[in-house]
N, CA, C and O atoms as a GROMACS GRO file, in nm:
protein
  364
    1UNK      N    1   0.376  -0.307   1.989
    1UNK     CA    2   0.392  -0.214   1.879
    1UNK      C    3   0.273  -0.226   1.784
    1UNK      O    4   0.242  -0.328   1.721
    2UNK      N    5   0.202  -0.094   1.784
    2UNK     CA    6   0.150  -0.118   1.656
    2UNK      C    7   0.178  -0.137   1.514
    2UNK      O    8   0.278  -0.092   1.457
    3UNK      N    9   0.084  -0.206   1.457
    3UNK     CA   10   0.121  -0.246   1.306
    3UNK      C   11  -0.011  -0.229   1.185
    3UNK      O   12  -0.131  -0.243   1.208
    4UNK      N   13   0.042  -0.202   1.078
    4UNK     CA   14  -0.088  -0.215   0.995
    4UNK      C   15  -0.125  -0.400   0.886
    4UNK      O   16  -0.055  -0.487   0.834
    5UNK      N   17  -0.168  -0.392   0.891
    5UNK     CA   18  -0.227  -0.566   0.818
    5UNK      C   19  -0.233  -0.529   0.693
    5UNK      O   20  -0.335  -0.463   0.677
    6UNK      N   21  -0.130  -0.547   0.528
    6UNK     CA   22  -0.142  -0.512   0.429
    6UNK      C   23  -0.138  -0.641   0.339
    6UNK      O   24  -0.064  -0.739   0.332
    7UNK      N   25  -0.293  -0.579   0.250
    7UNK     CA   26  -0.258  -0.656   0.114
    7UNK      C   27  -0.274  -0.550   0.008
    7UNK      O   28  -0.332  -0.442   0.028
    8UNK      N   29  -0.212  -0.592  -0.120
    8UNK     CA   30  -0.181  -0.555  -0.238
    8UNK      C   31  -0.210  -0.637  -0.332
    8UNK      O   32  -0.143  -0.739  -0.338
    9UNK      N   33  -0.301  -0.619  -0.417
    9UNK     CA   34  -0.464  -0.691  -0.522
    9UNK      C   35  -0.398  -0.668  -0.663
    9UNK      O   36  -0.344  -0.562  -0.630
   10UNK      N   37  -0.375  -0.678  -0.742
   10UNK     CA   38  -0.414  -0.632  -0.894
   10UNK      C   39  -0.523  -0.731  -0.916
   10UNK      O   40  -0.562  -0.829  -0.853
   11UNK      N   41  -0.568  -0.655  -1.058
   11UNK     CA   42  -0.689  -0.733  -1.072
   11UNK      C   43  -0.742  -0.919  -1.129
   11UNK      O   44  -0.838  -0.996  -1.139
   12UNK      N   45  -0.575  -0.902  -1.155
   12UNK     CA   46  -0.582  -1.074  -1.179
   12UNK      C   47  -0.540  -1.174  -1.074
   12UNK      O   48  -0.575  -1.292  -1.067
   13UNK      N   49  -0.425  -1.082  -0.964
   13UNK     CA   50  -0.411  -1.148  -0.890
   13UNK      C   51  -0.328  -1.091  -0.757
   13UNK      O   52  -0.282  -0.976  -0.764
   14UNK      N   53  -0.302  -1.186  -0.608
   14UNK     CA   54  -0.237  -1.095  -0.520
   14UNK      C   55  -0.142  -1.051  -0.559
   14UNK      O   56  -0.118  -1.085  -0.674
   15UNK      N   57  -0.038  -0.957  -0.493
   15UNK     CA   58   0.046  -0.904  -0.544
   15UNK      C   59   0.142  -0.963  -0.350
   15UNK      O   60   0.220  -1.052  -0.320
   16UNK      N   61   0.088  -0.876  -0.290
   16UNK     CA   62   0.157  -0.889  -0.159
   16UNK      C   63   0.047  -0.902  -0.055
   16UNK      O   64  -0.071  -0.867  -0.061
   17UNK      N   65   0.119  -0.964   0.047
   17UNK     CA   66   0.016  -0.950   0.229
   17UNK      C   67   0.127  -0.977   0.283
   17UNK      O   68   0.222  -1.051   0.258
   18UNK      N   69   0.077  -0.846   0.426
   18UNK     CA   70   0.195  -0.887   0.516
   18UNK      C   71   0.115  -0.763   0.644
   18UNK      O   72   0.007  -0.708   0.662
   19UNK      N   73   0.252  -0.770   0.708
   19UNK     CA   74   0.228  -0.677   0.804
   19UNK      C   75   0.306  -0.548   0.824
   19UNK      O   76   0.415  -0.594   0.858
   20UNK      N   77   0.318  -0.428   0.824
   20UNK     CA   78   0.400  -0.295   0.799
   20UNK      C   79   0.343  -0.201   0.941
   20UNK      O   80   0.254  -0.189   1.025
   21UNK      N   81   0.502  -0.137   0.880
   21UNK     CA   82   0.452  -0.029   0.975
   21UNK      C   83   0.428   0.101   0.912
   21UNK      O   84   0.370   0.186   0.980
   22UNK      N   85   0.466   0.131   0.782
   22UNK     CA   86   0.402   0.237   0.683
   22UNK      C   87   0.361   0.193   0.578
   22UNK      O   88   0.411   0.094   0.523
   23UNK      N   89   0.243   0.274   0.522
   23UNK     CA   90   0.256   0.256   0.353
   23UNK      C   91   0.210   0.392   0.308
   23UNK      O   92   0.133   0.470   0.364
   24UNK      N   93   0.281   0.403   0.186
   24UNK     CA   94   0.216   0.573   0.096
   24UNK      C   95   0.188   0.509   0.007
   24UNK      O   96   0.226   0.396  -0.026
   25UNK      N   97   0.100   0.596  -0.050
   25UNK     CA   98   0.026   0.560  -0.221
   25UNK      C   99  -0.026   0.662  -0.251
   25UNK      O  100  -0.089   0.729  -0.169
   26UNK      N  101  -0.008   0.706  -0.415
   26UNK     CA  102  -0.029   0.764  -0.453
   26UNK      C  103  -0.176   0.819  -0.508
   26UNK      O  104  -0.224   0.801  -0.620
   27UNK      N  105  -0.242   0.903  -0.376
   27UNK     CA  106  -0.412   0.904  -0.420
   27UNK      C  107  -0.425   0.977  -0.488
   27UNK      O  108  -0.322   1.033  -0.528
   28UNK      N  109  -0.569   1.025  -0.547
   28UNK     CA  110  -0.569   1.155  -0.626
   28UNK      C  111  -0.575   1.266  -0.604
   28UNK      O  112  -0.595   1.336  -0.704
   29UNK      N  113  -0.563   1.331  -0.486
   29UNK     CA  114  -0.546   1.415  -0.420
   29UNK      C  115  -0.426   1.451  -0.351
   29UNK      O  116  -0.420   1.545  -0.271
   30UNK      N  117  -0.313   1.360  -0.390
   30UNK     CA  118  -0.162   1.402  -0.285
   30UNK      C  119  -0.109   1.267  -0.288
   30UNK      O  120  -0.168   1.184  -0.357
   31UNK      N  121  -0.010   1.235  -0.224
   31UNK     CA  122   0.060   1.140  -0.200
   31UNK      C  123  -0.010   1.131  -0.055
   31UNK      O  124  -0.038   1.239  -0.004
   32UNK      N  125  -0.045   1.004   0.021
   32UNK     CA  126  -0.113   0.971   0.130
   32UNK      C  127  -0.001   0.868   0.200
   32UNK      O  128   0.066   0.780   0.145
   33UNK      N  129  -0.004   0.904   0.325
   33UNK     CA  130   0.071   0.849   0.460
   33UNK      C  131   0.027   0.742   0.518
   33UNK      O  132  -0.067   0.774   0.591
   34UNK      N  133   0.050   0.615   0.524
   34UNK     CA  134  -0.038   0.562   0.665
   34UNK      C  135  -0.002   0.507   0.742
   34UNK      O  136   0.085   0.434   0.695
   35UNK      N  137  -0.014   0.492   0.854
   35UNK     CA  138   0.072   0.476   0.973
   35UNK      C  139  -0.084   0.419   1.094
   35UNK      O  140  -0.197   0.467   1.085
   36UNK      N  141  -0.035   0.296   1.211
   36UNK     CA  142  -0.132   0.264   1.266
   36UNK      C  143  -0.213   0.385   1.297
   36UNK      O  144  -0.173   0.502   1.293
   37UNK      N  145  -0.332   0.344   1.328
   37UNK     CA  146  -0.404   0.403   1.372
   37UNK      C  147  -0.452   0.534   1.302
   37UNK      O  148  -0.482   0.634   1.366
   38UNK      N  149  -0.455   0.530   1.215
   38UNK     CA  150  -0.516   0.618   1.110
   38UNK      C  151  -0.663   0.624   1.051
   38UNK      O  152  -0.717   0.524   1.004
   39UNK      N  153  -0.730   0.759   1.058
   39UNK     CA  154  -0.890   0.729   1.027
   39UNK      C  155  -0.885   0.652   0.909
   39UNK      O  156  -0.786   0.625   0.840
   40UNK      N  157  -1.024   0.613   0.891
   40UNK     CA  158  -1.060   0.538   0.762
   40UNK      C  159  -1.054   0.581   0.658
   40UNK      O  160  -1.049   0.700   0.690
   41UNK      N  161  -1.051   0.581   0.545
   41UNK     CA  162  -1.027   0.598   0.410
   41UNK      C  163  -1.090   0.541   0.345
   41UNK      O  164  -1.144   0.436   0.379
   42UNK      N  165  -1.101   0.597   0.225
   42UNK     CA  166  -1.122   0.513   0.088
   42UNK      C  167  -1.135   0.620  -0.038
   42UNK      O  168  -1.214   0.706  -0.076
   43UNK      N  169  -1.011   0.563  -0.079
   43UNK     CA  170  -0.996   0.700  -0.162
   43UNK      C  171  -0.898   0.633  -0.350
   43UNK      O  172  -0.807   0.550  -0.348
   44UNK      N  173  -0.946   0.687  -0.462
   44UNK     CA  174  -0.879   0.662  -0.566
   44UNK      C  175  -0.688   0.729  -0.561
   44UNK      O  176  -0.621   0.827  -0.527
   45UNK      N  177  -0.674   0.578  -0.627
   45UNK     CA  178  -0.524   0.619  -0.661
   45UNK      C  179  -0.517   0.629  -0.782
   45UNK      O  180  -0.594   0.581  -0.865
   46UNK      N  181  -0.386   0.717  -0.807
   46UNK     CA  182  -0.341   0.765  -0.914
   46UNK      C  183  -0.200   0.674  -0.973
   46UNK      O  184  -0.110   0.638  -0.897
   47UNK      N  185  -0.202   0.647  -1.111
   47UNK     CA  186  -0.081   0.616  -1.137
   47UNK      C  187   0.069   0.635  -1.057
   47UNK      O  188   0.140   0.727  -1.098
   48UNK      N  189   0.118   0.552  -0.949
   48UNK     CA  190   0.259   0.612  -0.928
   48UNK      C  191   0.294   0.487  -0.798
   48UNK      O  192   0.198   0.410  -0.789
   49UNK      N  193   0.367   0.465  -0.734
   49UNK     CA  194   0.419   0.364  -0.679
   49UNK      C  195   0.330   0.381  -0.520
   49UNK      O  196   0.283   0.485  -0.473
   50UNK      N  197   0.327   0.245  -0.463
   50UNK     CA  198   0.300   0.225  -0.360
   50UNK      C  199   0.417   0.178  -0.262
   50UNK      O  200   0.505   0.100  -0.300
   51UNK      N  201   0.408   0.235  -0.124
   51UNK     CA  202   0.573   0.183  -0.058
   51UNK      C  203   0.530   0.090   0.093
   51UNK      O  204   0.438   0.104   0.173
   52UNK      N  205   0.579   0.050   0.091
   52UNK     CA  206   0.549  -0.058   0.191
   52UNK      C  207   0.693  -0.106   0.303
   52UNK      O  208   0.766  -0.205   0.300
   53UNK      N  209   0.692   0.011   0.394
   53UNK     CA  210   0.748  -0.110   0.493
   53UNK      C  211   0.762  -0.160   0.556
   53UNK      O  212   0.737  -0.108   0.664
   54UNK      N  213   0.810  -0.292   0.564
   54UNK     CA  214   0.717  -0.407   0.607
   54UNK      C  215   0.829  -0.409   0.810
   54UNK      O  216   0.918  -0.333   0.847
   55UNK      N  217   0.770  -0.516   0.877
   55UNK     CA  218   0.871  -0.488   1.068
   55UNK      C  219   1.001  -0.532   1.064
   55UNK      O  220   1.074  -0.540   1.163
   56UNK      N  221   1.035  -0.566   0.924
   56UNK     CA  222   1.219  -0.623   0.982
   56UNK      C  223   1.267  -0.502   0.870
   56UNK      O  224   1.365  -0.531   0.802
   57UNK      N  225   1.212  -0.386   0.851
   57UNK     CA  226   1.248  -0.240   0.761
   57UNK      C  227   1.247  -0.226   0.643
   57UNK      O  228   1.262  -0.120   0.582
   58UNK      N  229   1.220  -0.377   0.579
   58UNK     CA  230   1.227  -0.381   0.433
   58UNK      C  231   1.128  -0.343   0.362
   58UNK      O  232   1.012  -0.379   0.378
   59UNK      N  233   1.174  -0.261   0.269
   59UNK     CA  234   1.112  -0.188   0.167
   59UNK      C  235   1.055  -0.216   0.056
   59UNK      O  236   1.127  -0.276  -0.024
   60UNK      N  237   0.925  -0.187   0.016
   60UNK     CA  238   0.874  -0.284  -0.077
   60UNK      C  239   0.783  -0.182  -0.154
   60UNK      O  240   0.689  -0.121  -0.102
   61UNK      N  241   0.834  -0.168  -0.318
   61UNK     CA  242   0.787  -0.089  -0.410
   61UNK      C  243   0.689  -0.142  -0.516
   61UNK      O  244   0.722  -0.238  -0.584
   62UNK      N  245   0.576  -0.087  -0.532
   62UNK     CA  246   0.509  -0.155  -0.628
   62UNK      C  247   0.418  -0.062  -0.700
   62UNK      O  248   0.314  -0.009  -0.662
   63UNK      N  249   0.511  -0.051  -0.860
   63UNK     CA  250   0.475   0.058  -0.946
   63UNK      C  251   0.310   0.015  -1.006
   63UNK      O  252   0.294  -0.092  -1.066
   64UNK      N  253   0.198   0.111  -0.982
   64UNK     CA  254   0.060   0.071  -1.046
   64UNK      C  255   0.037   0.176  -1.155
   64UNK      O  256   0.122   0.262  -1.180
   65UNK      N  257  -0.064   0.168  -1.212
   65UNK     CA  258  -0.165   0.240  -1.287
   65UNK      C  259  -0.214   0.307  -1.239
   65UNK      O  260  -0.201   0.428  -1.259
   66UNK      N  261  -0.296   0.253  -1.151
   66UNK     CA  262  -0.403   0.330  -1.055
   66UNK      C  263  -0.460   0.238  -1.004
   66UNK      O  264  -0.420   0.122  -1.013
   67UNK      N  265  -0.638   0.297  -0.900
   67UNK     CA  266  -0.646   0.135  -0.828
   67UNK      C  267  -0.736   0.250  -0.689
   67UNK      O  268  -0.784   0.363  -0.700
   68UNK      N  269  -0.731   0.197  -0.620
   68UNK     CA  270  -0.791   0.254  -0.531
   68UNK      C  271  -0.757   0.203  -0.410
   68UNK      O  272  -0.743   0.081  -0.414
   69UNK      N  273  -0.732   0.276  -0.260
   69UNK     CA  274  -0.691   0.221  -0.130
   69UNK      C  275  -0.822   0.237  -0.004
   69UNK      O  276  -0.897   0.329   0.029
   70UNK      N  277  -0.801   0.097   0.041
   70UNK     CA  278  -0.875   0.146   0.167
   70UNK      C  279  -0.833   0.124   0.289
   70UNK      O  280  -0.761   0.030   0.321
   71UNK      N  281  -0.866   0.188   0.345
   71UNK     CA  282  -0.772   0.184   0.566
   71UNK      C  283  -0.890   0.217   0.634
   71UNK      O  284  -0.967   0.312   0.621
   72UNK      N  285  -0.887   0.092   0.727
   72UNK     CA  286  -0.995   0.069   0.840
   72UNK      C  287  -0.935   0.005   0.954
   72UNK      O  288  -0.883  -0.103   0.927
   73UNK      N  289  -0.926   0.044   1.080
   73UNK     CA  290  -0.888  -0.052   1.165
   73UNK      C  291  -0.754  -0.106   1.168
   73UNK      O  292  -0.714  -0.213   1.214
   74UNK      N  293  -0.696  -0.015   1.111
   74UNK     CA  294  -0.494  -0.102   1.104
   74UNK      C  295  -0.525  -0.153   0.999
   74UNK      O  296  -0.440  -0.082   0.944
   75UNK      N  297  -0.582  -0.231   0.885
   75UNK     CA  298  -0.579  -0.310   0.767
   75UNK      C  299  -0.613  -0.200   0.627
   75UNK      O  300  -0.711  -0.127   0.613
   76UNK      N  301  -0.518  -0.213   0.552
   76UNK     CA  302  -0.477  -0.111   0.435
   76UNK      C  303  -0.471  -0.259   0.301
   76UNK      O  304  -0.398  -0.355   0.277
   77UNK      N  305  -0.584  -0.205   0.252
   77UNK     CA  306  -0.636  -0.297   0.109
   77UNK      C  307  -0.598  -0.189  -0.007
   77UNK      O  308  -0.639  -0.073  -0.017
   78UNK      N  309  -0.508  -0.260  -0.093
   78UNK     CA  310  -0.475  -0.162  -0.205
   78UNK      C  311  -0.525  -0.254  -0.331
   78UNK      O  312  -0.475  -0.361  -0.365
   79UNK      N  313  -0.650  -0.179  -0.401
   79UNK     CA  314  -0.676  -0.225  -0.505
   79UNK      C  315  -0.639  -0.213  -0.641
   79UNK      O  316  -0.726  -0.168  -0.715
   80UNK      N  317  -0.538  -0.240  -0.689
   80UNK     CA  318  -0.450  -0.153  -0.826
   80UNK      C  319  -0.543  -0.204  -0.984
   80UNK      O  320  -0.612  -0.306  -0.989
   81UNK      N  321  -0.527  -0.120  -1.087
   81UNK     CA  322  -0.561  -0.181  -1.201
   81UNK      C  323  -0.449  -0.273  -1.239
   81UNK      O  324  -0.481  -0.383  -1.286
   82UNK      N  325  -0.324  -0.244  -1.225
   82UNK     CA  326  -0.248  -0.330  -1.296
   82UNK      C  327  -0.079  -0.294  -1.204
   82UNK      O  328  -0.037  -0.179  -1.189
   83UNK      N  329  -0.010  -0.415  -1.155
   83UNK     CA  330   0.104  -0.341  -1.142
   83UNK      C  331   0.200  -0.387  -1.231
   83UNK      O  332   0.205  -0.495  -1.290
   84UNK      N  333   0.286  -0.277  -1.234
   84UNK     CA  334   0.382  -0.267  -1.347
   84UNK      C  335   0.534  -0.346  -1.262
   84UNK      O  336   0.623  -0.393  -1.332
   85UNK      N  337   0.539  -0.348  -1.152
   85UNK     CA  338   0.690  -0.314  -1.152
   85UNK      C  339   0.666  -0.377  -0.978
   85UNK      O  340   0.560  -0.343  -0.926
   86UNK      N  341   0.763  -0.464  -0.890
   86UNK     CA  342   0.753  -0.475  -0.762
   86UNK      C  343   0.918  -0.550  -0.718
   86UNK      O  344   0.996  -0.643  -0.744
   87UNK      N  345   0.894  -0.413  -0.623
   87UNK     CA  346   1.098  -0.430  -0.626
   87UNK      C  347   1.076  -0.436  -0.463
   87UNK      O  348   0.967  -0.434  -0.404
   88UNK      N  349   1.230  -0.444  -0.394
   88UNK     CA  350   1.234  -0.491  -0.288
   88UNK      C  351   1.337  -0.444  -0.214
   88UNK      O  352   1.429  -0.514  -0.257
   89UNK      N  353   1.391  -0.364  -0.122
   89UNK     CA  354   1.541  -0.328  -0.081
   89UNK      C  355   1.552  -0.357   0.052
   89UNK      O  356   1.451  -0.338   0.120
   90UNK      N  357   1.645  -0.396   0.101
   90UNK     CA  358   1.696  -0.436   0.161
   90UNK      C  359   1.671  -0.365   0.324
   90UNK      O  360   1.620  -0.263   0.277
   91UNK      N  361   1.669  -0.352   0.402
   91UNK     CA  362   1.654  -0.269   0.544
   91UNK      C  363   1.806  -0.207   0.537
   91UNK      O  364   1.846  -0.132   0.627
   0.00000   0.00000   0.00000
């Protein structure tokens, strides 16, 4: 199965790393999808939550500012200014 390799940065410190099989974030241009195997990116985010979920289905929310994402190769680097908020639900 493919998978994507995620970390989640604010600027003082990690937030998350793991391994998923989606994440959206909110760029400045749309809400953005990512799923393996997806071209490269690198694109500014906009204030609004990032979703993450991770191979046993669990869901993982993490409200930012803004920040910027990048996807290369299955590995999705989310650079946030600040997160506000990181919640967690259950599969």
């Amino acid at each position: 199965m493919a998978q994507l390799t995620v970390d989640i940065v604010a600027k003082d410190r990690a937030v998350w790393s793991g391994a998923a099989k989606v994440v959206s974030a909110p760029a400045a241009d749309g809400e953005i999808g990512v799923l393996a195997g997806h071209t490269p990116i690198l694109s500014v985010l906009n204030a609004g939550h990032v979703r993450v979920t991770d191979l046993d289905g669990v869901k993982h929310d993490f409200e930012i500012t803004g920040g910027f994402i990048s996807v290369d190769d299955n590995i999705v680097s989310v650079v946030a200014d600040k997160v506000l908020a990181d919640t967690t639900a259950s599969a």
